[in-house]
C-alpha positions as CSV (number, residue, x, y, z in Angstrom):
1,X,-40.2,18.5,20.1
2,X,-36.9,20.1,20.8
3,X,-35.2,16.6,19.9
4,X,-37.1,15.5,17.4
5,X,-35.7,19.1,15.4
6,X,-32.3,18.5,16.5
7,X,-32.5,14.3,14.9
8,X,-33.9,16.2,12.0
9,X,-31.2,18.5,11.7
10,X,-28.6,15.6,12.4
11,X,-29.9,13.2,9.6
12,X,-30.3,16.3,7.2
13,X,-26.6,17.8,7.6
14,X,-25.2,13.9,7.9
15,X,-26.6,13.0,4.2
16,X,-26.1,16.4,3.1
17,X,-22.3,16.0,3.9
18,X,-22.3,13.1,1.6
19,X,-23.8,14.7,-1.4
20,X,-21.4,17.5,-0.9
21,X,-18.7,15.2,-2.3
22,X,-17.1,15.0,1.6
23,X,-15.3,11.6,0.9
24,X,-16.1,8.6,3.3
25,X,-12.7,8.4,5.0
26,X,-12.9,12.0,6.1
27,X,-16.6,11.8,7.2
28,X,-15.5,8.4,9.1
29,X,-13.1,10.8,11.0
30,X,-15.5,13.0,12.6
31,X,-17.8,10.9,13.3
32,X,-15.4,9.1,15.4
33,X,-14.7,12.4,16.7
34,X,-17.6,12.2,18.7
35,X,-16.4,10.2,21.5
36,X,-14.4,13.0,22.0
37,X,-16.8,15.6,21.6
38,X,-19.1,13.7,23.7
39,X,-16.8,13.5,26.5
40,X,-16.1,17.6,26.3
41,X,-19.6,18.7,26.3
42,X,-20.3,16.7,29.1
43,X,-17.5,18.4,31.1
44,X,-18.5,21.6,30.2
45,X,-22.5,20.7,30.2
46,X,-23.1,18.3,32.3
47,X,-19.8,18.8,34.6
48,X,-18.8,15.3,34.7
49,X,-16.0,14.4,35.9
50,X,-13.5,12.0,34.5
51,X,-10.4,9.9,35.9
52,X,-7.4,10.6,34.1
53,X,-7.5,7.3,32.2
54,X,-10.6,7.8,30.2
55,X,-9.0,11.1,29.3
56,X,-6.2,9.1,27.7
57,X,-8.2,6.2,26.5
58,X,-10.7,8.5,24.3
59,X,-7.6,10.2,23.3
60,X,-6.0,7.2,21.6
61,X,-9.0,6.1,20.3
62,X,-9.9,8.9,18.3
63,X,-6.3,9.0,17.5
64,X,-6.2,5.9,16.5
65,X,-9.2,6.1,14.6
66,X,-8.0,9.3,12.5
67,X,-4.6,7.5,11.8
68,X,-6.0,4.1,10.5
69,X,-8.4,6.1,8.6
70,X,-6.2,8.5,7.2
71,X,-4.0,5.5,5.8
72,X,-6.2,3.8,4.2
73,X,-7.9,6.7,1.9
74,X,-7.4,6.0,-1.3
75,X,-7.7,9.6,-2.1
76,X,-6.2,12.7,-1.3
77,X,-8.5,15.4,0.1
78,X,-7.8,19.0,-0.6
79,X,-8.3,20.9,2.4
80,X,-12.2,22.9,2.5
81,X,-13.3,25.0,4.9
82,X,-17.0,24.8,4.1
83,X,-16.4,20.5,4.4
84,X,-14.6,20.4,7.5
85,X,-17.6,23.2,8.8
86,X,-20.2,20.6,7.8
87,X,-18.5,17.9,9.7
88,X,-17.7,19.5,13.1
89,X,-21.5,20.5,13.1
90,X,-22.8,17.5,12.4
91,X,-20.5,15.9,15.2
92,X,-21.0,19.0,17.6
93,X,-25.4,18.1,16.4
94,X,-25.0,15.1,17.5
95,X,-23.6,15.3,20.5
96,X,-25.9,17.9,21.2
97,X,-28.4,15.1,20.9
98,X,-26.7,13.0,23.4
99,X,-26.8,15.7,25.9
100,X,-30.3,16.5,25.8
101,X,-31.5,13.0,26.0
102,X,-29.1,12.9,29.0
103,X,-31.0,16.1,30.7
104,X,-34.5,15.5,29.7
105,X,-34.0,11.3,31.3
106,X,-32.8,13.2,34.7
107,X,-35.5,15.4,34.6
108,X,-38.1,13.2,34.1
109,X,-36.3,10.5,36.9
110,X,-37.0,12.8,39.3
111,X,-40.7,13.3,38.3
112,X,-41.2,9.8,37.8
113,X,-43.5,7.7,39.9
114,X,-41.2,4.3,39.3
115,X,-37.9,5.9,41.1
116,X,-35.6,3.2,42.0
């Protein structure tokens, strides 16, 4: 139930962001902020642990991501709190979804009859 609420909440704030006149290039730019954001909450969550070099690889990529994005927006966006407040949630929601399918799959592993 708990992550059927929190996919509710995701798809709700996600189309939400899009009626609230958030233009596509910025809304592109968190969303590929999530590989990020996926990679922190796991650290602090789940504490993983990563090598160095997928520290710098998701680094570039979301860099990379933000640049090519940035450059080809054919509009300039005034900074907006209440936008940019909308977007880290719905990244930071997201994730959040990530990390509870991740704990709930252990959990049930363990209980599971089919264990490898």
């Amino acid at each position: 139930m708990i992550m059927v609420c929190m996919f509710f909440a995701v798809s709700v704030v996600n189309n939400y962001a899009l009626n609230f006149n958030i233009p596509l290039p910025l809304h592109m730019i968190f969303r590929a902020g999530s590989l990020m954001a996926n990679m922190l909450l796991g650290v602090l969550i789940l504490r993983k642990e990563y090598p160095l070099h997928k520290y710098f690889a998701v680094t570039m990529i979301t860099v990379g991501i933000s640049v090519s994005t940035v450059a080809s927006a054919q509009q300039l966006v005034r900074f907006n709190y209440s936008r940019t407040s909308l977007c880290v949630f719905d990244v930071y929601a997201s994730v959040g979804c990530h990390v509870h399918v991740h704990v709930l799959f252990a959990v049930l592993r363990i209980h599971c009859c089919f264990k490898r």
